[in-house]
N, C-alpha and C positions, 0 to 999 in steps of 0.2 A: 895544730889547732883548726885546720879546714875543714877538719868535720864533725868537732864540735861544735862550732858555727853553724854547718849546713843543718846539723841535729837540733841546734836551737832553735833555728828559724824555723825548722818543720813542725817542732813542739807547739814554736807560739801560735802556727797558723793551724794545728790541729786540734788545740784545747783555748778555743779563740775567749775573751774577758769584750766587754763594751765597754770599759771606760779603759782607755790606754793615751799614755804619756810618754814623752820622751823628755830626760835631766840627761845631759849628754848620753853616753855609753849607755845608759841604762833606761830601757822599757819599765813603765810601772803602771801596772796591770790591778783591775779592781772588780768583781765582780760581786759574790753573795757571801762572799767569806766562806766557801763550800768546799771547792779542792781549794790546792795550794798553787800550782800554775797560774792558773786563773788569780790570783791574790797575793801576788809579789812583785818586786823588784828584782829585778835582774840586770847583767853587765854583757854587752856584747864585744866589747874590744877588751881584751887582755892589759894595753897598756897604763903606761906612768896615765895616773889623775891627778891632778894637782891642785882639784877644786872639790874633791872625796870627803873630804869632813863637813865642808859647806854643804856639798851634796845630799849625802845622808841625810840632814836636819832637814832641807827641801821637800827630799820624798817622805821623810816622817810628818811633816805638817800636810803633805798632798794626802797622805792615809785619813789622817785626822779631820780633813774639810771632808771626806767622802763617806766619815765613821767607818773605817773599817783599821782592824790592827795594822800596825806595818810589820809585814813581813819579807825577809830578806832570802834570793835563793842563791846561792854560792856556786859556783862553778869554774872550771878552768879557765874560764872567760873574766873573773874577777880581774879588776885594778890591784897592783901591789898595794897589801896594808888596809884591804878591806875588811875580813874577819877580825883581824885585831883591835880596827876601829869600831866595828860593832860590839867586839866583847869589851872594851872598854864603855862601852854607852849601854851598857846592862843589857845585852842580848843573850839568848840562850840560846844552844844546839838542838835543831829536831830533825828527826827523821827526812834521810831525803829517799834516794834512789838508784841503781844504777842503772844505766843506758846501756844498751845490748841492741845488735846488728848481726842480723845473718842470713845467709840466702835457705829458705824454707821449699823445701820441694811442693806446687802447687797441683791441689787437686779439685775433684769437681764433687761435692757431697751433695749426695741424693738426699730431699725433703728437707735440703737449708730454708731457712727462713730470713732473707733479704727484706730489711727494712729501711725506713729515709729518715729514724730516727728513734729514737727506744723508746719501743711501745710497750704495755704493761706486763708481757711476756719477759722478757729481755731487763727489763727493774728487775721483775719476780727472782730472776736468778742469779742476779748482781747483788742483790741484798743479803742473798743467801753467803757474801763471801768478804763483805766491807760493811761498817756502818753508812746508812744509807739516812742522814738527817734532811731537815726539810731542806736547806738549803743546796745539799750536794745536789739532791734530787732534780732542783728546780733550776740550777747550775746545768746539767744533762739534758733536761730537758728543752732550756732555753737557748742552749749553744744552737743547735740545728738553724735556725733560723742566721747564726752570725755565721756558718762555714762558709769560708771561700774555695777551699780543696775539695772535690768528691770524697764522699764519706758514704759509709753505709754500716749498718745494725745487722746482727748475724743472730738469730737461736738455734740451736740444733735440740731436736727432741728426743728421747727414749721413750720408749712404751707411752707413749702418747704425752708424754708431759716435756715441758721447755724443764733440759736439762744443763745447756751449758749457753753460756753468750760469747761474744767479743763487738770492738767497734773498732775500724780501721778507716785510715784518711790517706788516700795517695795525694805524692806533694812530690813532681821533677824527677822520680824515679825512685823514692820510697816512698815505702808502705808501713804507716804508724800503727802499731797497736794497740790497741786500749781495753782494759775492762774485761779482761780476760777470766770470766768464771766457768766455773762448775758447779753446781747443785750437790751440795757433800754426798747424798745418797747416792749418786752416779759417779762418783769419783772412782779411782785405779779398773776403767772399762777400755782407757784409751782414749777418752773426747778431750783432751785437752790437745795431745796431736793432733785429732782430726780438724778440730778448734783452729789451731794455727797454719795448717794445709789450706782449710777451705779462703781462708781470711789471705793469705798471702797466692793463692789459684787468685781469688779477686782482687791483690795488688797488680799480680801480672795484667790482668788485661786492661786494667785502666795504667800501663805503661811504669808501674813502680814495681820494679822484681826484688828489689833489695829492703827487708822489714829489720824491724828496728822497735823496740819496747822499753817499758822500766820496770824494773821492781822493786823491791822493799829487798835491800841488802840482807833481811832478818830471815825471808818466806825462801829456806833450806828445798823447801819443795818443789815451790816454783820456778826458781832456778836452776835446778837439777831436769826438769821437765825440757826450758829452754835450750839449755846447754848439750840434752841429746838434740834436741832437731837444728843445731849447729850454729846458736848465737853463741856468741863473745861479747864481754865487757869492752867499753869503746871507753867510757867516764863515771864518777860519778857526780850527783850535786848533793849538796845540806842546805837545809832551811835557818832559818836564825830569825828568832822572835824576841821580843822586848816584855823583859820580866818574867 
């Protein structure tokens, strides 16, 4: 469990919310209802709660003063008899992620595009790969100002046009990755390796050699991509929503 923990903590301090709470064990995190990080509840100690159904009700009326849905993220780190008690309080299963760790050989890519925040290149090619509602948007755009961890915005271009992004946050010795696109026209050229070479070349020198991502259990592609440049599965988590 020591580094799902350590995984945690990197998470929460790399995809940071403004309005954060602590109900014992559990962080509850609230931003524009845009990702899901940013807009849940979470458990940080694995053990007995013996105050979990109280609890629950707590962070569902903390959701409710702040209008936003309560949303639940599940992870190895759960109290026993947390999911149970959510599927009994009419909660459903959504989509989570797995969490993948691997050491990425770094490199140094000629005509990267080093940002201090996603500027409207780096959207442009992110959009091309998630829906991009106003909210996520303004979620991305407004973190920069919350980071505590060095962070930095990547595009690489082809033939003149921003063809692939990433964002990466070192945090103690890893390197998070986030936002890993491609521009579908420039897809099977190779930039997604090059993608996470240049991206983890810049964990190393701000002293994080060891990166660390998530994916959508579902995206057969993208983890097929990770899995040659020599990530492994570490966990994964689920979301759990009301109604």
């Amino acid at each position: 469990m020591k580094w799902v923990n350590r995984l945690e903590q990197a998470a929460l301090n790399a995809v940071p919310a403004p309005r954060v709470a602590w109900d014992g064990p559990f962080v509850v995190r609230g931003f524009l209802n845009g990702t899901g990080r940013a807009n849940a509840a979470c458990s940080l100690d694995p053990g007995r709660d013996d105050e979990l159904a109280a609890r629950i009700g707590r962070i569902e009326a903390h959701y409710a003063r702040l209008g936003l849905p309560c949303r639940f993220r599940s992870t190895p780190l759960d109290p026993p008899g947390l999911v149970p008690l959510l599927e009994a309080r009419g909660y459903r299963e959504a989509e989570g992620a797995l969490v993948m760790t691997g050491q990425v050989p770094p490199s140094e890519e000629a005509g990267a595009e080093w940002g201090e925040g996603p500027g409207e290149s780096w959207l442009s090619v992110l959009a091309t790969a998630e829906y991009q509602g106003s909210a996520r948007r303004a979620e991305k755009e407004g973190a920069v100002s919350l980071m505590s961890r060095p962070a930095t915005w990547l595009v690489l271009r082809e033939d003149g046009m921003a063809a692939a992004c990433g964002h990466a946050v070192a945090d103690a010795g890893l390197c998070g990755l986030f936002d890993l696109a491609v521009r579908p026209e420039f897809r099977r050229r190779g930039l997604g390796r090059r993608l996470l070479n240049a991206l983890a070349g810049w964990g190393a020198r701000q002293g994080a050699p060891l990166c660390w991502l998530q994916v959508a259990p579902g995206n057969a592609a993208a983890r097929r991509l990770y899995e040659a440049a020599g990530f492994a599965e570490m966990y994964r988590y689920r979301y759990f929503l009301k109604g």
